[in-house]
C-alpha positions as CSV (number, residue, x, y, z in Angstrom):
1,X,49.4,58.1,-38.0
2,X,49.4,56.1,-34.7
3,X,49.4,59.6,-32.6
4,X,46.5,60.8,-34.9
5,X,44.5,57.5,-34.0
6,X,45.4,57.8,-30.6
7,X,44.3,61.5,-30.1
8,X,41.1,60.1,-31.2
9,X,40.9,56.7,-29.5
10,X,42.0,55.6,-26.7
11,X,44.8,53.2,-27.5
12,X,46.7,51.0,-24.9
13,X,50.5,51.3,-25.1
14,X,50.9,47.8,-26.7
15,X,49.3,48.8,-29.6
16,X,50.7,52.7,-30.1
17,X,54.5,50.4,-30.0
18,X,52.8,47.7,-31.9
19,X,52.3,50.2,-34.7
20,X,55.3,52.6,-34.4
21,X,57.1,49.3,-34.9
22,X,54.8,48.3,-38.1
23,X,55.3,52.6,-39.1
24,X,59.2,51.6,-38.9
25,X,59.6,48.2,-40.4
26,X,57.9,49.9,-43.7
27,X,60.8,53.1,-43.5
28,X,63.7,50.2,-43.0
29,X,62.0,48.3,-46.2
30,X,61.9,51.1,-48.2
31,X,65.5,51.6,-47.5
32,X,66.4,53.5,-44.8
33,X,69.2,51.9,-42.7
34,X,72.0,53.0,-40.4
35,X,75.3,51.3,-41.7
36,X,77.7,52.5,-39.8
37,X,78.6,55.2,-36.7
38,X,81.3,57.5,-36.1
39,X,82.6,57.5,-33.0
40,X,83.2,61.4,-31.9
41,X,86.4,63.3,-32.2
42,X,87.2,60.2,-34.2
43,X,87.2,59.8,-38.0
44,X,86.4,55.9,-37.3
45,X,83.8,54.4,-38.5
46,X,81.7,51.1,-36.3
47,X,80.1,49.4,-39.5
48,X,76.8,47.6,-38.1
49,X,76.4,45.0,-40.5
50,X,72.6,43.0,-39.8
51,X,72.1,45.3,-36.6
52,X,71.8,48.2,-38.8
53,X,68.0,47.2,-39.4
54,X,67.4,46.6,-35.6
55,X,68.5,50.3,-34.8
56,X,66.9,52.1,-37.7
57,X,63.6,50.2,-36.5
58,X,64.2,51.3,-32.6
59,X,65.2,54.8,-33.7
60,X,62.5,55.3,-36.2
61,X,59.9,54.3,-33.5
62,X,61.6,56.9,-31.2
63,X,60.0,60.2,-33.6
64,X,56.7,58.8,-34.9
């Protein structure tokens, strides 16, 4: 939605992170999260506890 509104507008680059963040906090409260990470050639597992919210937010803004 933000790239839509910003192909028609010209939006500074405050507000295009401004709302990828707001696009992201409603996909992390609708229950996306990342709980843990495997670590490669590894079958252990890093479990993220609170900062799994911080990264799914910071990752979701990364693709919208």
């Amino acid at each position: 939605m933000v790239g839509l509104i910003d192909d028609k507008y010209t939006i500074s680059a405050k507000a295009k992170f401004l709302g990828q963040i707001i696009a992201a906090c409603f996909v992390v409260f609708s229950g996306f999260t990342i709980e843990f990470v495997t670590l490669p050639f590894s079958s252990e597992k890093i479990y993220l506890g609170i900062f799994s919210y911080i990264l799914a937010v910071f990752l979701d803004c990364r693709y919208y």
